[in-house]
ZANU-306463 format. One record per atom (N, C-alpha, C): residue in one letter; x, y, z. Coordinates in steps of 0.2 Angstrom, whole numbers, plus 5000, padded with zeros to 4 digits. Layout:
N
AXYZ...
//
This chain:
521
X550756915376X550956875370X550456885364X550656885357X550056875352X549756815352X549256835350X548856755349X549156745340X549156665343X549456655335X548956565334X549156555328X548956475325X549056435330X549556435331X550056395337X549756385344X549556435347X549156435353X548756385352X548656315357X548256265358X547856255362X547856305368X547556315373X547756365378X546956415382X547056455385X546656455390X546856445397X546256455401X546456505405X546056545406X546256605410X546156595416X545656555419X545756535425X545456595431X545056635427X544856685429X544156685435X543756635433X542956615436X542756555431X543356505427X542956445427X543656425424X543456325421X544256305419X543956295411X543756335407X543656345399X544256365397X544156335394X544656325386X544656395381X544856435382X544656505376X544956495370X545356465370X545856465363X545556385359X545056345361X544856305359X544256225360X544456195360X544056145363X544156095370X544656115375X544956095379X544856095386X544056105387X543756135392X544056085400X544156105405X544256065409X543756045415X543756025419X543355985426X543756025430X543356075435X543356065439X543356015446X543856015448X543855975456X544156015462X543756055464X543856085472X544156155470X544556165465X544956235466X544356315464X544456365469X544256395470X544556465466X543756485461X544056535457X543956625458X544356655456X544056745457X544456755450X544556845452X544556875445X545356875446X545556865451X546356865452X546656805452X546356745449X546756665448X546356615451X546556555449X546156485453X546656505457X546356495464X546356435472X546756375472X547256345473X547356265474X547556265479X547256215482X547356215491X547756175493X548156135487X548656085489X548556025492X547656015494X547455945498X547055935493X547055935487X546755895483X546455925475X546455975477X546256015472X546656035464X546056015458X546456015454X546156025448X546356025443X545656045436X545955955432X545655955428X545655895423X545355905417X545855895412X545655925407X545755855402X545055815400X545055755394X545655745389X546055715387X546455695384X546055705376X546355755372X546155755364X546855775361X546755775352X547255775350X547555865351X547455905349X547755955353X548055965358X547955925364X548255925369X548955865369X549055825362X549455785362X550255825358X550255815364X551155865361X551555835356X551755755356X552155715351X552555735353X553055725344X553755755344X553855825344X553355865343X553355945342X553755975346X553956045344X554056075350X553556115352X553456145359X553056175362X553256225369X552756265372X552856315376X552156315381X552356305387X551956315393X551956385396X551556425396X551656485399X551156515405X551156535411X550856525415X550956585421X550556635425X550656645430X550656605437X551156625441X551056575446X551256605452X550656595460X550856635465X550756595470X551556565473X551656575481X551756595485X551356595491X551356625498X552056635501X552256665504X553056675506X553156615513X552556615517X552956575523X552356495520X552556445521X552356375518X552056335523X551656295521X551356235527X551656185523X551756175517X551456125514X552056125506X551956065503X552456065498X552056095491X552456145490X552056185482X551656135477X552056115476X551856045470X551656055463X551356025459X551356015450X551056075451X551056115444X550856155441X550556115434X550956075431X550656035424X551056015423X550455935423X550855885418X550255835415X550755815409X550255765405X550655685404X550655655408X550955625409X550855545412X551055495407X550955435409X551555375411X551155375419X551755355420X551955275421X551455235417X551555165415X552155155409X552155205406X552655205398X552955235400X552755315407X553355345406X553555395400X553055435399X552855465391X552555515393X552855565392X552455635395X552955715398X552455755400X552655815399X552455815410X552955845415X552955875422X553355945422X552855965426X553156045427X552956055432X553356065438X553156105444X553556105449X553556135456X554056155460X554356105466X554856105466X555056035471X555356085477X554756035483X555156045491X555155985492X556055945491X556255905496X556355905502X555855905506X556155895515X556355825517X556455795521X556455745522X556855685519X557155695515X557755655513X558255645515X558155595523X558455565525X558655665530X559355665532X559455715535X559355795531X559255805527X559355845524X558655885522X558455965518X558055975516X558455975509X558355935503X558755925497X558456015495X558056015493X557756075487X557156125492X557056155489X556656215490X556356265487X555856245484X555556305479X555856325473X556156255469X556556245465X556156215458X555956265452X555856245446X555956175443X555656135441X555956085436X555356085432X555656045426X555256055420X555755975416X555055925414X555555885413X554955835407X555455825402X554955785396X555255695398X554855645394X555055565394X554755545390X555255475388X554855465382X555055365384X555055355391X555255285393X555955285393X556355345393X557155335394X557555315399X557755285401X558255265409X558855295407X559055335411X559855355410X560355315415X560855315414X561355265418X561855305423X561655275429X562155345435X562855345433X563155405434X563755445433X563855445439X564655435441X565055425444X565155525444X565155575450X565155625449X565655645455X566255605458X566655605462X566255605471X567055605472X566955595480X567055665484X566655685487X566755745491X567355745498X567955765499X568455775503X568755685506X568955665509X569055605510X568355535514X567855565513X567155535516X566955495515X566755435520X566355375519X565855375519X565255465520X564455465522X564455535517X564255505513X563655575511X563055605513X563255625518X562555625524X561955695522X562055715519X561655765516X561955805509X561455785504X561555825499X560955905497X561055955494X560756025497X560956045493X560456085488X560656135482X560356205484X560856275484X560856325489X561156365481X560756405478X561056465475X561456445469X560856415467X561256355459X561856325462X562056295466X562556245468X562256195474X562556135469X562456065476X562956075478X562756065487X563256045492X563156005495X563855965497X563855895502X564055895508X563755865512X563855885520X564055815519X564755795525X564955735524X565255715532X565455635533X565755615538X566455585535X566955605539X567455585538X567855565546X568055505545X568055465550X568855485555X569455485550X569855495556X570155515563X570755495566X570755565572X570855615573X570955635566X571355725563X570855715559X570055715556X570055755552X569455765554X568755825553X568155835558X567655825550X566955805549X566555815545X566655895542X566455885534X566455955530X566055945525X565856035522X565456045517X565856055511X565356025508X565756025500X565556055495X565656075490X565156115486X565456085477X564956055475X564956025466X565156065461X565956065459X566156095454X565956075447X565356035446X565056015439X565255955435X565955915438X566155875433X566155815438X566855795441X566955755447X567355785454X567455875453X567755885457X567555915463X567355915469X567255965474X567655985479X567256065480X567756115482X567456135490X568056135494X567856145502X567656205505X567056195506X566756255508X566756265516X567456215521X567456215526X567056165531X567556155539X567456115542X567356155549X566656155549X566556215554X566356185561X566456135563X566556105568X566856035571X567256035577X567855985575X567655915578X566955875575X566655835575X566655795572X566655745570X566555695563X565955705557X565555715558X565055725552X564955815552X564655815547X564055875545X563555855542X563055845545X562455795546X561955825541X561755895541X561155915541X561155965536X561055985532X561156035527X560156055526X560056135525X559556155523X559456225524X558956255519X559256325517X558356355518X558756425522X558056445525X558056535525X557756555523X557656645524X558256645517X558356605514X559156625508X559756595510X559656585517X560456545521X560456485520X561156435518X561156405519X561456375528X561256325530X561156295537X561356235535X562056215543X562056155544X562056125552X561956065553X561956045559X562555995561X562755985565X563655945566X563255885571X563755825571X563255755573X564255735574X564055705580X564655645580X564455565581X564455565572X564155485570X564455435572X563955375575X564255315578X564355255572X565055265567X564855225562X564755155563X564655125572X564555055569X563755045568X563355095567X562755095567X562555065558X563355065554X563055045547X563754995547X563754975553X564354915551X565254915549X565554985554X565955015552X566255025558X566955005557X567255035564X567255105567X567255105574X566955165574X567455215574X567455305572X567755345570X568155375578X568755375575X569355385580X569155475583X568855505580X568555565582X567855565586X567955565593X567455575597X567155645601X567255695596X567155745599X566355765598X566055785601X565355785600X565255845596X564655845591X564155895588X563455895592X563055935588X562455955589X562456025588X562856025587X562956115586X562356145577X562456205579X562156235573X562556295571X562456285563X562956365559X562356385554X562756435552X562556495546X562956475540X562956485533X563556495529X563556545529X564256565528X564256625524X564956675520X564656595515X565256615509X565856575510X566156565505X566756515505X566956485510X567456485515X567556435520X567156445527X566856505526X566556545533X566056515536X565856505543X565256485544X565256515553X564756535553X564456575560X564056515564X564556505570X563856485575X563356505576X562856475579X562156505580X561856435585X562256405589X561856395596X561956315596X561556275600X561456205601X560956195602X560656125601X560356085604X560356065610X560056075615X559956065623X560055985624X560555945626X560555895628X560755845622X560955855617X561155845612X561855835608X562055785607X562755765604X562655775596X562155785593X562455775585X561455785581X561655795576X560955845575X560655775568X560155755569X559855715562X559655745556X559055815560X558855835550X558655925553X558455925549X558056005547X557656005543X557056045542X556656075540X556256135541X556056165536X555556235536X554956235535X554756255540X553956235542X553656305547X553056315544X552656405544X553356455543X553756475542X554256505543X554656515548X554856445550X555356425555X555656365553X556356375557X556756325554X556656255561X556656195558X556456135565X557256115562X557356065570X557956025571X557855965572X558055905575X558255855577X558655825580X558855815586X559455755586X559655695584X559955665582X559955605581X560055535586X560455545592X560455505596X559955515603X559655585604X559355575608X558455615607X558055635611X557455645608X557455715608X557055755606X556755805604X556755825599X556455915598X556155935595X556256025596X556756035590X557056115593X556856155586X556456225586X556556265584X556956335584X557156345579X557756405579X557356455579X557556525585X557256575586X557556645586X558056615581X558656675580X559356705586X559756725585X560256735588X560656645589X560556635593X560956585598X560456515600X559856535599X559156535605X558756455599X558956385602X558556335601X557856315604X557456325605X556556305609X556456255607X556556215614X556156145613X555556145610X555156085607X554656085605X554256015605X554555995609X554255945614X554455865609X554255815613X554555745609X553755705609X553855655604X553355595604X553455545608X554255555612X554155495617X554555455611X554955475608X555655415605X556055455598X556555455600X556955495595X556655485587X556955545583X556655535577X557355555571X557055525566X557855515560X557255575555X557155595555X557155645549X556155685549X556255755548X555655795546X555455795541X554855805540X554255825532X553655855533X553855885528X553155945530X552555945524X552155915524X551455905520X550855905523X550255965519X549755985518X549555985525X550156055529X549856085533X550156075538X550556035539X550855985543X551655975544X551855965551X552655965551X552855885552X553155835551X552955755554X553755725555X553755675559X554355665562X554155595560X554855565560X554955485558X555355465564X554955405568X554955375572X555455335571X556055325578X556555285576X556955255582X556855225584X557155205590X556955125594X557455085593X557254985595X556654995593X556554935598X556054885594X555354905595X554854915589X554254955591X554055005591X554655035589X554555125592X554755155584X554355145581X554455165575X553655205572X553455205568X552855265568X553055325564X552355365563X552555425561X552255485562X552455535567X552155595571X552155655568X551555695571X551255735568X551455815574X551755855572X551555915576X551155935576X550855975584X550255985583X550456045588X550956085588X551056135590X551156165596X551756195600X551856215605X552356155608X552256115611X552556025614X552255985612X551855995609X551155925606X551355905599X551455835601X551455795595X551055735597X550855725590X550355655590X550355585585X550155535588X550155485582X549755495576X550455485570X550055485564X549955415559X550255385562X549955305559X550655275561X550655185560X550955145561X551355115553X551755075553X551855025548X551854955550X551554915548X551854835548X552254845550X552654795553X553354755555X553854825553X553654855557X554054915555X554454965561X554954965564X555154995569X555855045568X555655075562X556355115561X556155145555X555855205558X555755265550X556155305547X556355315543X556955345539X556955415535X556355425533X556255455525X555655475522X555555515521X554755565520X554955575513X554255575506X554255595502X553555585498X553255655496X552655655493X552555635485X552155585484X551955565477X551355545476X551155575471X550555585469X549655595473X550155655477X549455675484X549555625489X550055585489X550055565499X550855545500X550955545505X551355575509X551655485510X552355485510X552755405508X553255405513X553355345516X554155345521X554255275520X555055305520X555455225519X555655205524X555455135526X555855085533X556355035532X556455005539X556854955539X556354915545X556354865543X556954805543X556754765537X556354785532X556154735527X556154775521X556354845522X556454885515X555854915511X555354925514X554954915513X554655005513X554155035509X553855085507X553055095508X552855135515X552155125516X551955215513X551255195512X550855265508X550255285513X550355335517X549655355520X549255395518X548555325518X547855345514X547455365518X547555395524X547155435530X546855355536X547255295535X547055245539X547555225543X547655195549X548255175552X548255085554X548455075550X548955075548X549355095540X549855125540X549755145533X549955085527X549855105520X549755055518X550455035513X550454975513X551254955511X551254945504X551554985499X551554985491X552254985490X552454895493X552954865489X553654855494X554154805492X554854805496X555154815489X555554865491X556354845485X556754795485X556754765481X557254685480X556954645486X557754645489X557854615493X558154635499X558054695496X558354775504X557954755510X558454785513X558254785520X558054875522X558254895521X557954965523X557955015517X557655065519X557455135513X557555175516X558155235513X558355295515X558155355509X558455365508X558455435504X557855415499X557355465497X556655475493X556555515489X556555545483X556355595478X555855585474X555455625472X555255615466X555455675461X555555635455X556155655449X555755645442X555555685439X555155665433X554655635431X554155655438X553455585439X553655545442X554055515446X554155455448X554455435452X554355425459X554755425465X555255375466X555855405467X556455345467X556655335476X557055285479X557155265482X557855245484X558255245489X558955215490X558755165494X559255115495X559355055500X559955035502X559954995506X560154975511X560154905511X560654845510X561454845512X561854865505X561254835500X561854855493X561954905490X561754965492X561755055489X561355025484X560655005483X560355045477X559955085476X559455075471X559255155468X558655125466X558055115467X557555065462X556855145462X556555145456X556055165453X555555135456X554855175459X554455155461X553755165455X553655095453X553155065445X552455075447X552155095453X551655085453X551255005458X550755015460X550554945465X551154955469X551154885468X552054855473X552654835469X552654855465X553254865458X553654925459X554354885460X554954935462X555654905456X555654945452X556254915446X556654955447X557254895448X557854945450X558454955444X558655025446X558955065441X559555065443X560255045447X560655045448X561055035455X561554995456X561754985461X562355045461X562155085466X562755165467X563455125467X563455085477X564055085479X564254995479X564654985478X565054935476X565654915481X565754955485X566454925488X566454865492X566954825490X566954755492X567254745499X566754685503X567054665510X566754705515X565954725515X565854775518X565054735519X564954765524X564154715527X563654775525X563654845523X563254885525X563354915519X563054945512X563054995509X562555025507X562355115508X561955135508X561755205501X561155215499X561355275497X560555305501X561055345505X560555385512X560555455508X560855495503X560655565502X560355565495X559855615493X559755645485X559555705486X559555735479X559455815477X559255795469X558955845470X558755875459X559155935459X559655905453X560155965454X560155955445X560256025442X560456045436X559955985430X559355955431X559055925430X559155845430X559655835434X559855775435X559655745443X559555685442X559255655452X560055625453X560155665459X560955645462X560755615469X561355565468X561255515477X561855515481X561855505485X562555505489X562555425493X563155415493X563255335497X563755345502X563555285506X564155245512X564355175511X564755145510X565455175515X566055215507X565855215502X566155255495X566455305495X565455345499X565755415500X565655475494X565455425489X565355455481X564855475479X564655525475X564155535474X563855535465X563455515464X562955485456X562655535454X562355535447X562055585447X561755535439X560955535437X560455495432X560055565431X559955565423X559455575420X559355535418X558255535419X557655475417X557355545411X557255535405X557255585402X557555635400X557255675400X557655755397X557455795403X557655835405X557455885411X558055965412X557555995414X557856065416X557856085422X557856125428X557956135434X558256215435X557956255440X558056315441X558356325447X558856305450X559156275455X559156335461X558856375461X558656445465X558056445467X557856485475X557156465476X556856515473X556056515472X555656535469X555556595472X555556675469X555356715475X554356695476X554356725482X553556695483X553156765480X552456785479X552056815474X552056785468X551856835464X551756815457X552356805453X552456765449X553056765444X552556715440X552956735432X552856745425X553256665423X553056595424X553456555421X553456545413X553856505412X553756495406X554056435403X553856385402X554556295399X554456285393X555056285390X554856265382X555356225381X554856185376X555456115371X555656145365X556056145365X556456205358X556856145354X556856095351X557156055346X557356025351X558156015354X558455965358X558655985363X558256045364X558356075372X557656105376X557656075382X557056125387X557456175391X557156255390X557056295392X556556335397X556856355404X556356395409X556456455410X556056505410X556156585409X555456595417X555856655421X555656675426X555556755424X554956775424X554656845421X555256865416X555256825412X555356865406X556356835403X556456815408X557156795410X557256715408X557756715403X557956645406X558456615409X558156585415X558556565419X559156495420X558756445414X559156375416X559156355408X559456295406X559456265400X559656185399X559256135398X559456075399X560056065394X560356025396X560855985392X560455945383X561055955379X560455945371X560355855373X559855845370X559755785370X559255755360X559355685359X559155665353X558455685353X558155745349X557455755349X556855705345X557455665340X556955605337X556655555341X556955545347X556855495353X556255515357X556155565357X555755605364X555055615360X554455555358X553955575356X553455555364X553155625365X552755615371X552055605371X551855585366X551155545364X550955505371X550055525372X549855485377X549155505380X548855455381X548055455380X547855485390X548355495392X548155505399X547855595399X547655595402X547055675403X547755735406X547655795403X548055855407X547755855413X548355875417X548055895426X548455945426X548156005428X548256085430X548156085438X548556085440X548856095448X548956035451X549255975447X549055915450X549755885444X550155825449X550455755446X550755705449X551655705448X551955655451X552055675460X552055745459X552155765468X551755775471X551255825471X550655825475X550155895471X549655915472X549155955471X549656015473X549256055468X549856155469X549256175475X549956215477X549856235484X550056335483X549456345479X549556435476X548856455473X549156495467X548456525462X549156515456X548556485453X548656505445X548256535440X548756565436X548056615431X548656615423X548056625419X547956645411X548756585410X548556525409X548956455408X549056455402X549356435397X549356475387X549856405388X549456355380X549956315377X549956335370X550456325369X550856335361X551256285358X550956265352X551356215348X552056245346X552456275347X552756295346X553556345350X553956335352X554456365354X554356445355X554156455358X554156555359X554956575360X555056635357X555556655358X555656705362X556456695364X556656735371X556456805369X556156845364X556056905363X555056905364X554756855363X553956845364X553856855372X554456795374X554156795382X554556865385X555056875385X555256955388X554657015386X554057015381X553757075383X553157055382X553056995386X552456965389X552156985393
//
């Protein structure tokens, strides 16, 4: 790219974090430099750059341009690349790579772009339809720019199915590849989309139980419109909880009984040993594979793999005997419980530490962080509350409403098309909020080097992969989105966790680049 007026900063990132294009200089904290990119170790490491007026974006438009290189097999959740962003008003600029594991049963995202402006906006959730006849949105899964919904449906003719989000309210049947009640587990590994089959006990959320008793635990492939390829079971196993990718392998869970199976291709599950009490859902952070403890009373917890059949205690919660749901925000690793609804944060102590109850929920399922700010589903009334910081949880909307029901949940989310989408029980429907303005590259990232690029262009955010644009936000009112804010730039650090790659020659511009700049950059 030329250098032009508009350039406002450039750090090459070569052997220090200087400012070349101006007064910008940054702080080092821990990341390790050569001639080929800063080092971010993804456990803490990050630059800091002072808050001054050329770093104040405003109403302007502007262009972030960056090399960025992930490793192909992962320990750990990529995390920020850049943001400037305050998250008391909620004013500011987030950019970087989302791996949802752990939400609830599913791996929602993986190595999936977002890029997302706010200016203190709350958007109001959209009704975005019901996927096939379904009382459980048990996994929601974005695979190859399309959300998919893994679902329970309860009759004695019909078995759980995947759905796939036709963009409006419609969704199109992408088959029912096991004739069990649920499709539990959705998550996407070597390119393939995977699912795991469960036969849900629904009086577990207060629901008569499904006239379909045929057991799952099974495991498939997708492959392409209503097709899907077995590929083995769970050893002792009726119905499968979650999945996750961890060193490049795919992990399982049962849901009603204990272990711990990794996929070893063909046919072939490996046990891989238990904590000694079944577990509701995997996450994998800074280095780490971690299972949420869930079974009666007491037996809650959160366990760490420690490879081969070894797992170990990784901390407790208060009054806490049913762990749900894993999610990373702002460098520490976050799970939702029940019986008091409640959200603990581990700060390398045990027991870990409790940063707030939602309302007056009794449990916390599905977890994201969506444009700086980790949001939260509950349990009995399906909602949705925004986590403010301390013990401040402000809630943004009740999903599910169906009247004369003791139990409403919203147990799934995904970042799809710039938007945080949630899935509910017993409804079955699925929402869909935008907090801001945001963009999304709903494709995983190839690992090595790629050339990104985000730009605010008037009423629209723009993302370009080596030269390509790949995605384009919805317009929105550009008068309203001034992102003015005295909070300091972090370069490999924000709302999700410290980057876990190298970054090199980081270029800001007050100005929109055009698709012809950045293609022969």
């Amino acid at each position: 790219m030329n250098e032009d007026s508009a350039l406002i900063a450039h750090w090459k990132l070569d052997g220090d974090c200087r400012d070349h294009a101006g007064v910008s200089h940054g702080e080092n904290h821990g990341v390790a430099f050569s001639p080929d990119g800063a080092r971010f170790d993804g456990r803490g490491a990050h630059i800091l750059v002072p808050s001054n007026r050329p770093l104040d974006f405003g109403s302007d438009d502007f262009s972030i341009s960056v090399h960025v290189h992930t490793d192909e097999i992962l320990d750990d959740i990529p995390g920020d690349i850049l943001s400037k962003y305050d998250p008391d008003t909620r004013k500011g600029v987030n950019f970087g790579l989302a791996n949802n594991a752990g939400v609830t049963a599913a791996q929602a995202n993986y190595r999936h772009l977002h890029f997302g402006i706010d200016s203190g906006h709350s958007g109001e959730w959209i009704d975005c339809g019901r996927p096939g006849n379904n009382l459980r949105v048990y996994s929601l899964c974005v695979f190859e720019g399309d959300l998919y919904a893994g679902t329970f449906e309860t009759g004695a003719d019909e078995s759980g199915g995947v759905y796939r989000y036709d963009g409006d309210t419609g969704w199109i049947d992408c088959g029912h590849p096991d004739t069990c009640n649920t499709m539990a587990s959705l998550c996407v590994f070597n390119g393939t989309l995977y699912a795991g089959s469960s036969r849900y006990k629904a009086g577990g959320s207060a629901l008569p139980e499904s006239e379909n008793q045929n057991p799952g635990g099974n495991m498939f492939r997708y492959e392409g419109g209503t097709g899907w390829t077995p590929i083995g079971h769970m050893e002792g196993a009726d119905s499968c909880a979650g999945m996750a990718v961890y060193r490049g392998s795919l992990y399982a869970i049962p849901l009603y009984s204990q272990g711990v199976f990794r996929y070893d291709g063909g046919d072939v599950w490996s046990h891989c040993g238990t904590p000694g009490r079944r577990m509701m859902s995997l996450g994998v952070f800074n280095g780490h594979l971690y299972g949420a403890g869930n079974e009666g009373e007491s037996a809650g917890g959160v366990f760490r793999y420690d490879g081969g059949t070894g797992w170990a205690h990784a901390g407790g919660q208060e009054g806490v005997n049913q762990v749900y749901s894993f999610a990373a925000h702002n460098g520490r690793l976050h799970v939702g419980t029940w019986p008091e609804g409640k959200v603990f944060r581990d700060d390398g102590i045990d027991p870990w530490m409790c940063v707030g109850r939602l309302g007056e929920e009794m449990e916390v399922m599905a977890m994201a962080v969506y444009n700086g700010k980790l949001y939260a589903g509950t349990l009995p009334l399906g909602q949705v509350y925004r986590y403010d910081g301390g013990d401040t949880w402000t809630l943004t909307g009740q999903l599910d409403t169906t009247p004369d029901v003791r139990y409403r949940r919203v147990w799934s989310m995904a970042v799809y098309r710039g938007k945080l989408f949630g899935g509910t029980l017993p409804s079955g429907r699925v929402y869909a909020m935008e907090a801001g303005a945001n963009v999304s590259h709903d494709h995983e990232l190839a690992p090595g080097w790629r050339h990104l690029v985000a730009v605010r262009r008037n009423n629209r955010l723009l993302l370009y992969v080596d030269g390509e644009q790949v995605s384009a936000s919805s317009t929105f009112n550009a008068s309203k989105f001034d992102l003015s804010n005295d909070k300091p730039l972090k370069i490999g650090a924000g709302g999700v966790d410290t980057f876990n790659g190298r970054l090199r020659d980081l270029r800001l511009y007050r100005r929109a680049l055009t698709a012809e700049e950045i293609a022969n950059s």
